[in-house]
OpenMM code with the backbone's topology and positions (N, CA, C; nanometers):
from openmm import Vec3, app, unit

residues = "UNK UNK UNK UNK UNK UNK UNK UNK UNK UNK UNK UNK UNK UNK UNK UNK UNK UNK UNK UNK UNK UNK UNK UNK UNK UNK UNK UNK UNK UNK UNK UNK UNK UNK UNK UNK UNK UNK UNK UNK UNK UNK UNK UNK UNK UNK UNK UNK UNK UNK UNK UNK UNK UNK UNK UNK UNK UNK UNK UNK UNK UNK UNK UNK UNK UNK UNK UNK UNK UNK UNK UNK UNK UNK UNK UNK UNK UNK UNK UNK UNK UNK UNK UNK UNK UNK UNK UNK UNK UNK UNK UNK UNK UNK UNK UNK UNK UNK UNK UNK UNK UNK UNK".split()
positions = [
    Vec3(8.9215, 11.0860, 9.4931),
    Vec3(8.9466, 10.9532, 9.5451),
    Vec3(9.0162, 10.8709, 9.4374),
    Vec3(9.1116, 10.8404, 9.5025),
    Vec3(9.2096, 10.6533, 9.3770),
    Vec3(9.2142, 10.5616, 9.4312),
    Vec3(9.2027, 10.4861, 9.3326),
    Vec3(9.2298, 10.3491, 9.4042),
    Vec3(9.3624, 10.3230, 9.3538),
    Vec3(9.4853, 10.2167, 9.4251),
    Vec3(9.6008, 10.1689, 9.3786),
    Vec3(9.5938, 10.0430, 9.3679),
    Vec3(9.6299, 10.0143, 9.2140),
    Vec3(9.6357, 9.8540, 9.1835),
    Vec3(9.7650, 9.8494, 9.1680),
    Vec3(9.8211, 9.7929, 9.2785),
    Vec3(9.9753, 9.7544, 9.3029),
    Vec3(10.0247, 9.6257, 9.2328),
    Vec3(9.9929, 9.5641, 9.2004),
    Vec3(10.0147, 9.4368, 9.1319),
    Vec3(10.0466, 9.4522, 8.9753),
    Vec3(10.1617, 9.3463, 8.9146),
    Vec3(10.1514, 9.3195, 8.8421),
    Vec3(10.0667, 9.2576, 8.7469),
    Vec3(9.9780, 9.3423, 8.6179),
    Vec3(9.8997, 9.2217, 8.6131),
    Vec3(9.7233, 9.2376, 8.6024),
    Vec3(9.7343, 9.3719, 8.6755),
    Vec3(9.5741, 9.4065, 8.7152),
    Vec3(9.5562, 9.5149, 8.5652),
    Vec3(9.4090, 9.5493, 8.6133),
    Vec3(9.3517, 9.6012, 8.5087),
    Vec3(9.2401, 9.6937, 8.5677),
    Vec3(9.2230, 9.7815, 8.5094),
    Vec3(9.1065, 9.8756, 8.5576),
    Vec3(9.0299, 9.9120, 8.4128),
    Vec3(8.8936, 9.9537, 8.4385),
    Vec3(8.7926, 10.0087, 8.3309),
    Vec3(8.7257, 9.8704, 8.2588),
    Vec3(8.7666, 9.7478, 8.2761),
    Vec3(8.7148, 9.6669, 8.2207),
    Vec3(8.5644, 9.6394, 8.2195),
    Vec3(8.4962, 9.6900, 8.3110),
    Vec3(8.3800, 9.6547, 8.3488),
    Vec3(8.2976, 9.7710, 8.2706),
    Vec3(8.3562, 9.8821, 8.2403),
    Vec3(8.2770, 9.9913, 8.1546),
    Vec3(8.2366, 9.9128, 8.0201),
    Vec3(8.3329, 9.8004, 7.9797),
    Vec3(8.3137, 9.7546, 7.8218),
    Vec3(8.1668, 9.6650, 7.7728),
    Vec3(8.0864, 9.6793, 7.9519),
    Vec3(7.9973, 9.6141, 7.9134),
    Vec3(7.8654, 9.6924, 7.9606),
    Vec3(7.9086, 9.8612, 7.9533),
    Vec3(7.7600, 9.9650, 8.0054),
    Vec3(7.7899, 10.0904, 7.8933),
    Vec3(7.6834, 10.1369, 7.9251),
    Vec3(7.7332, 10.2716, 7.7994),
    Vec3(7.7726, 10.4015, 7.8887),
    Vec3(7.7977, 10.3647, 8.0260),
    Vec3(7.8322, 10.4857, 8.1191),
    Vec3(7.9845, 10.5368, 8.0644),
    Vec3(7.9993, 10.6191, 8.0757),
    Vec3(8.1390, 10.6924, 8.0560),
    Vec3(8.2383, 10.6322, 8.1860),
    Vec3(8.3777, 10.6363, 8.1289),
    Vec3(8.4169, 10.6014, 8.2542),
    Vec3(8.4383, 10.6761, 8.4280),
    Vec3(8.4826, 10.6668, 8.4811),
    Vec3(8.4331, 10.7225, 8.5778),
    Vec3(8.5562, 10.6798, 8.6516),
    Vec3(8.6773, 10.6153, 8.5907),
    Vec3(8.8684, 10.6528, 8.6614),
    Vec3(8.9253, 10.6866, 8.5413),
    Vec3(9.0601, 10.7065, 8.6267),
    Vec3(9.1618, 10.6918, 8.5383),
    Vec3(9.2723, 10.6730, 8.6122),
    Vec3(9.3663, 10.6427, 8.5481),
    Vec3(9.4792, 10.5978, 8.5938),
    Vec3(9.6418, 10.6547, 8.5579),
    Vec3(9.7044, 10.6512, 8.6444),
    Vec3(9.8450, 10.7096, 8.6134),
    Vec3(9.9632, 10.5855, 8.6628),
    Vec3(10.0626, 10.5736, 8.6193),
    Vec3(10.1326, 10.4592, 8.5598),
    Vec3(10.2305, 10.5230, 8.6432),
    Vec3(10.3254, 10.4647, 8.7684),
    Vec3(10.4191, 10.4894, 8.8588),
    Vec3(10.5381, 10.4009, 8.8131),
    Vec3(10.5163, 10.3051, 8.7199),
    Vec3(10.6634, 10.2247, 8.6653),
    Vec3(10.5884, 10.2207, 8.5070),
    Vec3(10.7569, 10.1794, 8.4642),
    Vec3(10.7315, 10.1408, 8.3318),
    Vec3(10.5772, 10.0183, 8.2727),
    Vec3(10.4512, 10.0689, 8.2346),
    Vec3(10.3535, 9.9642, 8.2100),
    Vec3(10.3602, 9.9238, 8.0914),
    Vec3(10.2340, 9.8449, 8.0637),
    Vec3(10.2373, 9.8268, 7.9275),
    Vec3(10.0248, 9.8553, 7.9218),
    Vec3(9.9828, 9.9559, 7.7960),
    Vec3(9.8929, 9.9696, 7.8070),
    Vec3(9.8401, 9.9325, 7.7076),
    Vec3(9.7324, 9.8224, 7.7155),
    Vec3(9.6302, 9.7749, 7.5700),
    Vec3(9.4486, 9.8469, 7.6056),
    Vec3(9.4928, 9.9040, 7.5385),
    Vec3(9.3555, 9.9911, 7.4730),
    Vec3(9.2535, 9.8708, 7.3761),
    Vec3(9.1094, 9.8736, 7.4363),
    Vec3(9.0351, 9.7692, 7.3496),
    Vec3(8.9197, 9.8241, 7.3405),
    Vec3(8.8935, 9.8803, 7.1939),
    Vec3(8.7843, 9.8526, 7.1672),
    Vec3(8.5976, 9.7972, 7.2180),
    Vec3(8.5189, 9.8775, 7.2472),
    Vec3(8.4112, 9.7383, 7.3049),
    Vec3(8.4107, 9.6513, 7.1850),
    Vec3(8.3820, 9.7322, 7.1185),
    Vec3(8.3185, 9.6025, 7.0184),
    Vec3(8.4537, 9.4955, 7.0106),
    Vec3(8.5933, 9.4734, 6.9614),
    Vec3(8.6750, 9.4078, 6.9770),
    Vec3(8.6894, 9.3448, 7.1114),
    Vec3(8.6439, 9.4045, 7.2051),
    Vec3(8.6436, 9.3128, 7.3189),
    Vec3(8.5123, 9.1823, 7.3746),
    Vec3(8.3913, 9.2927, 7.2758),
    Vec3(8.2952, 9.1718, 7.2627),
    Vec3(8.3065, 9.0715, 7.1687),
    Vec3(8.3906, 9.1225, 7.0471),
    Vec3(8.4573, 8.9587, 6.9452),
    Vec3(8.4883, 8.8616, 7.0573),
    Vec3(8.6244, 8.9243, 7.1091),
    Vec3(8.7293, 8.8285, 7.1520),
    Vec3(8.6639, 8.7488, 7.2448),
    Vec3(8.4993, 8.7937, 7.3406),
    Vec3(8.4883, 8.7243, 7.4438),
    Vec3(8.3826, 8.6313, 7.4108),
    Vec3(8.3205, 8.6726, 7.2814),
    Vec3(8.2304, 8.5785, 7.2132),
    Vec3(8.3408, 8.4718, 7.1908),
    Vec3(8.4507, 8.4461, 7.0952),
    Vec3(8.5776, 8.3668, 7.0400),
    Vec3(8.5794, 8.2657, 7.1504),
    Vec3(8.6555, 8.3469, 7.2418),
    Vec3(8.6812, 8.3199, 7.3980),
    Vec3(8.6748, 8.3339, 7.5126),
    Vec3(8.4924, 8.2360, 7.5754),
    Vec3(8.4583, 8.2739, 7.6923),
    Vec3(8.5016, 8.2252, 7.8123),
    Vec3(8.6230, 8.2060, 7.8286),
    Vec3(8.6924, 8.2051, 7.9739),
    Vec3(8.7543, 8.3106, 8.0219),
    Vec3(8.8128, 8.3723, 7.9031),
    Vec3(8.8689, 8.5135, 7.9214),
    Vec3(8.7132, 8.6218, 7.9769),
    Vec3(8.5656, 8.5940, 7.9786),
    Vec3(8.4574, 8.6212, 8.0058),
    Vec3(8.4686, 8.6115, 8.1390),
    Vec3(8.4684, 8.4759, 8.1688),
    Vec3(8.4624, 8.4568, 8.2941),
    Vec3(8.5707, 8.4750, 8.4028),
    Vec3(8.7406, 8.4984, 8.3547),
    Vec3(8.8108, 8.4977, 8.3933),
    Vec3(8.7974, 8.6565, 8.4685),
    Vec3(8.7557, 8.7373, 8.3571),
    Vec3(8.7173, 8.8866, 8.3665),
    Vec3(8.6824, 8.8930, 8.4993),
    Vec3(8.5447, 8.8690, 8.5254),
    Vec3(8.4090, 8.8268, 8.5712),
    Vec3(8.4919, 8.7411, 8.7258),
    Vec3(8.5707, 8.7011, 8.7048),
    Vec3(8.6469, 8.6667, 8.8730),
    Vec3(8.7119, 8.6903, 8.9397),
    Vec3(8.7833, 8.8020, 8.8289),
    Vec3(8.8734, 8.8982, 8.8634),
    Vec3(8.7791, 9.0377, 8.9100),
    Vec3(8.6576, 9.0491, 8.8374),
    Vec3(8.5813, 9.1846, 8.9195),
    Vec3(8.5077, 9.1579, 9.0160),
    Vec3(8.5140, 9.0184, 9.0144),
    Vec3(8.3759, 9.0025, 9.1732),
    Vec3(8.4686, 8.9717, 9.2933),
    Vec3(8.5790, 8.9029, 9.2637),
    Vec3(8.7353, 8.9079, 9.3605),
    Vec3(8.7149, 9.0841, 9.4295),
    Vec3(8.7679, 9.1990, 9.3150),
    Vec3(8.7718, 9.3248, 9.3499),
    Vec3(8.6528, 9.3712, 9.4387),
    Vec3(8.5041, 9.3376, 9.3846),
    Vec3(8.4029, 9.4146, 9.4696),
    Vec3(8.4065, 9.3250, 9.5796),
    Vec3(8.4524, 9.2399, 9.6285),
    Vec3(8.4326, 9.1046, 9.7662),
    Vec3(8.5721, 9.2018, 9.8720),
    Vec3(8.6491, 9.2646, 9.8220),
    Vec3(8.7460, 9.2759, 9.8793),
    Vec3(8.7472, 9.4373, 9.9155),
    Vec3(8.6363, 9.5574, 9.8553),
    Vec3(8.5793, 9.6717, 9.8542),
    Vec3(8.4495, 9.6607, 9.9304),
    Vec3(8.4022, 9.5437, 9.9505),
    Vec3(8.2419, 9.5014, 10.0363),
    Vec3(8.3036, 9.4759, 10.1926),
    Vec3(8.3958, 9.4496, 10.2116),
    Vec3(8.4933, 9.3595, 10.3292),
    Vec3(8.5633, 9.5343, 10.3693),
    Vec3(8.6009, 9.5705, 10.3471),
    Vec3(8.6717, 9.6730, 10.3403),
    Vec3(8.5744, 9.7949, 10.4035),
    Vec3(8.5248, 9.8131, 10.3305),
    Vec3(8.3353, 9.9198, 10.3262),
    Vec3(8.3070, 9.9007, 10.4990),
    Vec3(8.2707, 9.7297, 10.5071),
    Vec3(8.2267, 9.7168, 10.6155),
    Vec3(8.2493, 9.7435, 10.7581),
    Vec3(8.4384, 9.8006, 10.7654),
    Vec3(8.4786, 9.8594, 10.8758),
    Vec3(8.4573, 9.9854, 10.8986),
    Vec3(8.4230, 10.0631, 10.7848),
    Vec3(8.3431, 10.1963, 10.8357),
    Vec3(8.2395, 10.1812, 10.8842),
    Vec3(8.1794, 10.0909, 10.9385),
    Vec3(8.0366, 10.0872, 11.0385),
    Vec3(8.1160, 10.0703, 11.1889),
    Vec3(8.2478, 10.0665, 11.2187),
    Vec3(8.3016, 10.0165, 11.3521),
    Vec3(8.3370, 10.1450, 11.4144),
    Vec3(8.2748, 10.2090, 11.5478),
    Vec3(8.3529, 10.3210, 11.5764),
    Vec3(8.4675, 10.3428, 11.6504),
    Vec3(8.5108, 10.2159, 11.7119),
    Vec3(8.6338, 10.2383, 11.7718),
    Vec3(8.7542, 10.2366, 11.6983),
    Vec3(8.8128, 10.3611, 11.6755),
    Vec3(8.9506, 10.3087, 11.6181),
    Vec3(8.9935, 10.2806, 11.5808),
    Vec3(9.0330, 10.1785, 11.6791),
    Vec3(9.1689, 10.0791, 11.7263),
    Vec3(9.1227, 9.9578, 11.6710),
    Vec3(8.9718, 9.9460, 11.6843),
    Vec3(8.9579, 9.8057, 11.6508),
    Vec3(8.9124, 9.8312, 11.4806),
    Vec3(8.8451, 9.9270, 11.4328),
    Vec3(8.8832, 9.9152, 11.2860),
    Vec3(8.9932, 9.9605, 11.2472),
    Vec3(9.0960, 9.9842, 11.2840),
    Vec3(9.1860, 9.9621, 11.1901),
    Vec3(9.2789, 9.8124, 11.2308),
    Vec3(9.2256, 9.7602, 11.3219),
    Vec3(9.2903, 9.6179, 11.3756),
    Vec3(9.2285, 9.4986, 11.2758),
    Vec3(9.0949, 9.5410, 11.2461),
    Vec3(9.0353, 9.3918, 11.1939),
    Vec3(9.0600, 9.5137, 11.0072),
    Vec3(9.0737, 9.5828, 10.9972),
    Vec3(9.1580, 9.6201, 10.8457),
    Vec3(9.2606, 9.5447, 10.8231),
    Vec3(9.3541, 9.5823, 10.9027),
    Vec3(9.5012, 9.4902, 10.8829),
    Vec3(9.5002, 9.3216, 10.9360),
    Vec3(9.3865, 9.3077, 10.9737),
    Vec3(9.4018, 9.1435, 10.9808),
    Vec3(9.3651, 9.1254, 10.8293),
    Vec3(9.2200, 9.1869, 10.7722),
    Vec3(9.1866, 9.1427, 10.6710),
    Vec3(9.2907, 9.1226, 10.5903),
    Vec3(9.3409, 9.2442, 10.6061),
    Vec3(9.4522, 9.2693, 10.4744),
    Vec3(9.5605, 9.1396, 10.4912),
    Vec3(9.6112, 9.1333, 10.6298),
    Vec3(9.7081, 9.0055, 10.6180),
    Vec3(9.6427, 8.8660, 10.5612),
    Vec3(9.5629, 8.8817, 10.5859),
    Vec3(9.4256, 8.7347, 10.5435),
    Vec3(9.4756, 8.7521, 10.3842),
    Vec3(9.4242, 8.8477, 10.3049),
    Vec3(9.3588, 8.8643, 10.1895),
    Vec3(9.5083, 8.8629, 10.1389),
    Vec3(9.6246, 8.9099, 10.1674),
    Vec3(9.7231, 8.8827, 10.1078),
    Vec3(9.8401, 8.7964, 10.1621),
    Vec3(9.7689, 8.6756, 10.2168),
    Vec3(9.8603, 8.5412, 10.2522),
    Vec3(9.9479, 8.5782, 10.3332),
    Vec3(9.9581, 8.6929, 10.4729),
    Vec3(10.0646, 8.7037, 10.5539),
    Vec3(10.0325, 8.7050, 10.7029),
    Vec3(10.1126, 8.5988, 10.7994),
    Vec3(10.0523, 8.6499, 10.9127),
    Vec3(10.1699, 8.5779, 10.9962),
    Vec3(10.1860, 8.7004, 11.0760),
    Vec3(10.2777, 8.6637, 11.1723),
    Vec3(10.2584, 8.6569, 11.3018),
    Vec3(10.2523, 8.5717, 11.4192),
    Vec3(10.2166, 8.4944, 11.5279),
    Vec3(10.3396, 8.6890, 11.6918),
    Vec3(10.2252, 8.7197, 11.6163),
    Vec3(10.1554, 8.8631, 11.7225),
    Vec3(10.0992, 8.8923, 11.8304),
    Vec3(10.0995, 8.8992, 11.9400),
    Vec3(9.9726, 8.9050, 12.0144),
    Vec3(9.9736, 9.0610, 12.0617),
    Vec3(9.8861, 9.1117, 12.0352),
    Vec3(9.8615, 9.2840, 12.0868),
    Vec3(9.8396, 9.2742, 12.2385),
] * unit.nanometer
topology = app.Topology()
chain = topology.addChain("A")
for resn in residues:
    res = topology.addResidue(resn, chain)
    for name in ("N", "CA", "C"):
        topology.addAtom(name, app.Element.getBySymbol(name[0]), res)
């Protein structure tokens, strides 16, 4: 199983920097990225230094699990048609698009 973080901008493994579990993805790079490798301990300096970048973290991973909880929840639907209908609404919701449709 992968997940795709299509966006410019995103980040994965961040949340390991604060358990002693091994990680448990990885990732492969489809355009030119740029990759910063951190340290825990350097990442617990920087967030002691600077705790918005803490919390900024922290809104950016509860954003991700709100949008994997929402998501999750259409595998309880057995028709179909209608989960994959209220998928792609979400999805138009969750990424600001919606065009005046009627099925």
């Amino acid at each position: 199983m992968y997940t795709v973080s299509p966006y410019k901008g995103h980040c994965f493994g961040e949340s390991y920097l604060l358990t002693e579990k091994l990680y448990a993805v990885n990732a492969v790079a489809l355009t030119d990225s740029t990759i910063i490798k951190l340290s825990k301990d350097s990442f617990l300096t920087l967030i002691e230094k600077h705790p918005k970048i803490f919390f900024d973290i922290n809104r950016y991973t509860s954003e991700r699990l709100h949008f994997r909880y929402i998501i999750s929840s259409f595998l309880a639907i057995s028709d179909p048609f209608i989960k994959v209908h209220k998928l792609l609404d979400h999805l138009k919701s969750h990424f600001g698009y919606w065009e005046n449709t009627v099925l």
